[in-house]
C-alpha positions in Angstrom: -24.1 63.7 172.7 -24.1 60.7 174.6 -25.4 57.3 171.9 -23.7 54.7 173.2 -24.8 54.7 176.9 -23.4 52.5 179.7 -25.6 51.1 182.3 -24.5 52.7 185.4 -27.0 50.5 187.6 -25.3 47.3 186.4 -24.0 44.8 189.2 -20.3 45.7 190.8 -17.5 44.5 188.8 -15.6 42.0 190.6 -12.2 43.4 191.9 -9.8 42.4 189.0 -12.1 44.0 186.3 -12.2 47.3 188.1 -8.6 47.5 188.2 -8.8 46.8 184.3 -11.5 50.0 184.1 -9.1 52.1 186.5 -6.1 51.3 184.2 -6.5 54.1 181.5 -6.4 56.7 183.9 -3.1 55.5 186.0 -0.7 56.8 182.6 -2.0 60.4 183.2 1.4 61.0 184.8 3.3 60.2 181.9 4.1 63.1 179.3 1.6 62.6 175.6 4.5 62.5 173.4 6.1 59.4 175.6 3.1 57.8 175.5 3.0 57.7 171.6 6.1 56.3 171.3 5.4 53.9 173.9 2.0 52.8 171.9 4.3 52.2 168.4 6.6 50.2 169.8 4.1 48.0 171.9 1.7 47.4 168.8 5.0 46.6 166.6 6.5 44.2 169.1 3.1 42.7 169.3 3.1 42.5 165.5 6.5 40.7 166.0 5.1 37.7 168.5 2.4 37.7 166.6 4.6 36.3 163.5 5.8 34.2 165.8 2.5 32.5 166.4 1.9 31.7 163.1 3.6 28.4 163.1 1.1 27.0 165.4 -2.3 29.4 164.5 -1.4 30.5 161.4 -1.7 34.4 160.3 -5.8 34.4 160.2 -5.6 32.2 163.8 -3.2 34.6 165.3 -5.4 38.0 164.0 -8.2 35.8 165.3 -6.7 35.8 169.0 -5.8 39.2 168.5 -9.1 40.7 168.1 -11.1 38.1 170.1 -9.2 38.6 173.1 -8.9 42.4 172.6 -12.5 42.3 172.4 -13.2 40.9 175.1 -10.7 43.1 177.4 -12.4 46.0 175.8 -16.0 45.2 176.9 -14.9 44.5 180.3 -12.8 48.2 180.1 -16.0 50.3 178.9 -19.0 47.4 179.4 -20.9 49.5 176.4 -24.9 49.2 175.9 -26.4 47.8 173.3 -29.0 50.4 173.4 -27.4 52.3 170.0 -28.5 55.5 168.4 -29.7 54.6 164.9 -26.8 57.1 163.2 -24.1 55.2 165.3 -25.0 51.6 164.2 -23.7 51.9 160.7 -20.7 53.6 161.7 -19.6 51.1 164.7 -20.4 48.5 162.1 -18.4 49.9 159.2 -15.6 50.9 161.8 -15.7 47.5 163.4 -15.1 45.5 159.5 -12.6 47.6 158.3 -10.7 46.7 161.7 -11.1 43.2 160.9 -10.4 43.4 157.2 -7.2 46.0 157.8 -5.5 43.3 160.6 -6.3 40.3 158.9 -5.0 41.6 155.4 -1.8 42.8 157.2 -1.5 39.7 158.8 -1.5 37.9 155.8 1.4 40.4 154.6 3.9 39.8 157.4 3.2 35.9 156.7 5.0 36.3 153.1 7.4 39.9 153.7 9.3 41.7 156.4 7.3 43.3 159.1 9.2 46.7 158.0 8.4 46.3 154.7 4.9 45.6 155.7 4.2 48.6 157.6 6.1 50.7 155.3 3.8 49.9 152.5 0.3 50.1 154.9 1.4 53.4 155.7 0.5 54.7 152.2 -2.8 54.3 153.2 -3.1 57.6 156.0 0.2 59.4 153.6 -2.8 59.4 151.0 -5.5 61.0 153.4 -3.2 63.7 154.4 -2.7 64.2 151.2 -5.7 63.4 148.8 -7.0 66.6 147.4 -3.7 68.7 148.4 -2.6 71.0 145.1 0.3 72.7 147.0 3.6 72.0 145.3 5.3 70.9 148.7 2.7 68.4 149.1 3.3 66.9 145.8 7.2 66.7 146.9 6.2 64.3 149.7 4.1 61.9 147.5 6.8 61.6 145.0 9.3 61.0 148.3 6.6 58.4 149.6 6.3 57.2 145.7 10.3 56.5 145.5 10.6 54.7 148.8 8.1 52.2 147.2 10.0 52.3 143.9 13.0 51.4 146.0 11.3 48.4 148.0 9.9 46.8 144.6 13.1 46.6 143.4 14.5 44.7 146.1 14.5 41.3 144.7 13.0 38.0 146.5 11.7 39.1 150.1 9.6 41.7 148.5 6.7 38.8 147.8 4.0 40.4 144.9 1.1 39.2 147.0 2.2 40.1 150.3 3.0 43.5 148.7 -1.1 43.8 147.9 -1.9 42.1 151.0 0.1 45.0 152.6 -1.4 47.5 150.1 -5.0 46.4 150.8 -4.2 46.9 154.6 -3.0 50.5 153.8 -6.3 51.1 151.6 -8.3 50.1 155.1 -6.2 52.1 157.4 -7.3 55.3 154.9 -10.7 54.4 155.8 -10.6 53.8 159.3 -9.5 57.4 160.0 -11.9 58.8 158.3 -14.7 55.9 159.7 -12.6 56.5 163.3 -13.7 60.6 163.2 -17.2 59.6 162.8 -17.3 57.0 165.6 -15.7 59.6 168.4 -18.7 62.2 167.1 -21.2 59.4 167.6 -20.2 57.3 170.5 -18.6 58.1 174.4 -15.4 57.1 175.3 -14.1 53.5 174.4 -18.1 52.6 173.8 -17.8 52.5 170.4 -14.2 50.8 170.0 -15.6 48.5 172.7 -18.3 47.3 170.1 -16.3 47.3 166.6 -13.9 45.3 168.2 -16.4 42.8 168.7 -17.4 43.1 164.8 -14.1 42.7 164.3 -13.7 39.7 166.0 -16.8 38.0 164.6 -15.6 39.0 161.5 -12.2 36.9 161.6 -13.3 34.2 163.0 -14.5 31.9 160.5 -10.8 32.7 159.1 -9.0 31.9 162.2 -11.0 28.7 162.8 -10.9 27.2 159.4 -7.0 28.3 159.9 -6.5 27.0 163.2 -9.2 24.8 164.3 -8.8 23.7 168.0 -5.4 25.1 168.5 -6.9 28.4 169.2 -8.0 27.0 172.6 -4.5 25.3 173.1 -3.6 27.3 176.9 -0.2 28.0 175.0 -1.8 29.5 172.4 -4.8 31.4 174.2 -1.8 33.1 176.5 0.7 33.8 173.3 -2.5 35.7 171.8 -3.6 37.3 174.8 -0.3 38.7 174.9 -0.3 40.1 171.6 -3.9 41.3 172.5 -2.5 43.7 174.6 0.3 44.7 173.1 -1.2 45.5 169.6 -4.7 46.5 170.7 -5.4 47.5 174.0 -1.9 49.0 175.5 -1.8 51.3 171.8 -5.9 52.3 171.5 -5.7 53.3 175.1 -2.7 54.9 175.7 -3.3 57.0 171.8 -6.8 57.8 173.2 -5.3 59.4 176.3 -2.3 61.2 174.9 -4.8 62.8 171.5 -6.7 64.8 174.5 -3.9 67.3 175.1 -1.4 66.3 172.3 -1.8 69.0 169.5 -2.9 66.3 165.9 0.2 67.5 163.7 2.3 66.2 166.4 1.0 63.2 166.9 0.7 62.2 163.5 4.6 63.4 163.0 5.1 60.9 165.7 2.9 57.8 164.6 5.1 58.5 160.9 7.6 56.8 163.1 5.8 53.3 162.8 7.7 51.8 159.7 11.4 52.6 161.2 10.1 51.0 164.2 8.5 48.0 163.0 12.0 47.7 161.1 13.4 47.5 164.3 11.0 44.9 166.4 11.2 43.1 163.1 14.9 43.0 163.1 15.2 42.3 167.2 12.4 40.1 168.1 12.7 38.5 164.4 15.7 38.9 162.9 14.9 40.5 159.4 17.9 42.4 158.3 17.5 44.7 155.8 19.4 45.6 152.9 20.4 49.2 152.9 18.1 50.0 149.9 15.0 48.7 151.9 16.1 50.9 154.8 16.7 54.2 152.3 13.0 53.3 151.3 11.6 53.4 154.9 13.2 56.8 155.4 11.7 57.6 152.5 8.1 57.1 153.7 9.0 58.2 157.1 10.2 61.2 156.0 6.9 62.1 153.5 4.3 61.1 156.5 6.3 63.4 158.8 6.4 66.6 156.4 2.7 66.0 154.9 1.7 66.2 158.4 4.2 68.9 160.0 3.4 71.0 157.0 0.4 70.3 155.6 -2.3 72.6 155.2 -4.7 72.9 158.6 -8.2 72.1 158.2 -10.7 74.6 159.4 -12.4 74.8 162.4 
């Protein structure tokens, strides 16, 4: 069910793009579960120096670099059509804003709170699809678990910032829907077609929020390379190498895997950063680590 078609009579790519197309296909040799993990910690360590950038582009400059310049590695990956079936428009362009809304509202949460914190709180957002519409008992155990840790980090004084909280929050709330936008977009486009495209709604999207942010320092060469470098940490290296392992990694473990994200952007935020932790804010990460990991090791299957 090919509807996003790629032009296969198009000139030949010049030498450097085709070893950008033939890159996905060089980590075949490394085991699914490795590259998971190596996909969290590259998009947290790009979430890291992307803080970092925010003292010359700001949070909506850096997310602007981000997405712009993951866009435009994508394209040059997949080189999609434009020639769209009519029932994948509306999902590549619902796909392709939530993108941009979910990175630019996390963005502006890592600008006011702790990248752990951050993440910790965003992750409510797939904890509640794995478990929206659950009635077993066990599943209710892991919400209140997930429901204590954010207890905990609320009540952790001056770091915990109210509106980076719902700037995190709001992030979360997107993430829910772009799993369940990101199930319709494989059904209805090929390979990274689809990906290729949102990411350039995304993009276009942010924009006017990066510029009015940023202005000409987006095209500052120290800038441009900083956010090309977080490009490909947060965007590209992660999509592609979770795109690769999903075909032969079984989904409970690989979401049991991914729960690992908010003990890891602790971590990069605390190494590349320095945000130490109290030991209450760490006992809340567990806490949501350790809900994610059991909804999703024990939920309940869905049928075939």
């Amino acid at each position: 069910m090919a509807v996003v078609r790629i032009d296969s009579g198009r000139s030949r790519l010049p030498r450097w793009s085709a070893v950008l197309a033939g890159a996905p296909a060089r980590v075949g040799a490394v085991p699914p579960t490795v590259q998971v993990l190596i996909a969290i910690v590259s998009v947290q360590v790009g979430a890291a120096v992307a803080k970092q950038l925010f003292t010359a582009a700001g949070a909506a400059g850096a997310v602007t670099l981000r997405l712009g310049l993951a866009a435009v590695v994508f394209v040059l990956l997949w080189r999609p059509s434009l020639k769209l079936n009519r029932h994948a428009l509306p999902v590549i362009l619902g796909y392709g804003a939530v993108l941009g809304t979910m990175n630019l509202c996390f963005y502006l949460a890592i600008e006011r709170i702790p990248l752990g914190i951050a993440v910790t709180v965003e992750f409510l957002g797939p904890l509640a699809v794995a478990l929206v519409g659950s009635r077993r008992w066990l599943d209710g155990l892991w919400a209140l678990l997930a429901a204590a840790g954010v207890v905990l980090l609320s009540q952790t004084g001056g770091d915990a910032d109210l509106v980076g909280l719902l700037f995190a929050l709001a992030a979360g709330a997107c993430w829910a829907f772009y799993i369940l936008l990101g199930a319709a977009l494989g059904s209805r486009t090929t390979d990274g077609s689809g990906l290729a495209l949102a990411s350039v709604v995304a993009a276009a999207l942010v924009v006017p929020f990066g510029v009015a942010d940023a202005g000409t320092t987006l095209l500052e060469p120290s800038v441009l390379v900083a956010g090309l470098g977080v490009a490909l940490m947060s965007s590209v290296v992660p999509y592609s190498l979770e795109l690769k392992a999903l075909r032969s990694l079984p989904p409970r473990v690989f979401g049991v895997l991914m729960s690992l994200e908010p003990a890891v952007a602790a971590l990069a935020g605390l190494v590349v950063l320095g945000e130490a932790l109290r030991p209450t804010q760490w006992v809340a990460i567990c806490c949501v680590v350790a809900a994610s990991a059991g909804a999703t090791r024990y939920g309940r299957p869905k049928p075939e």
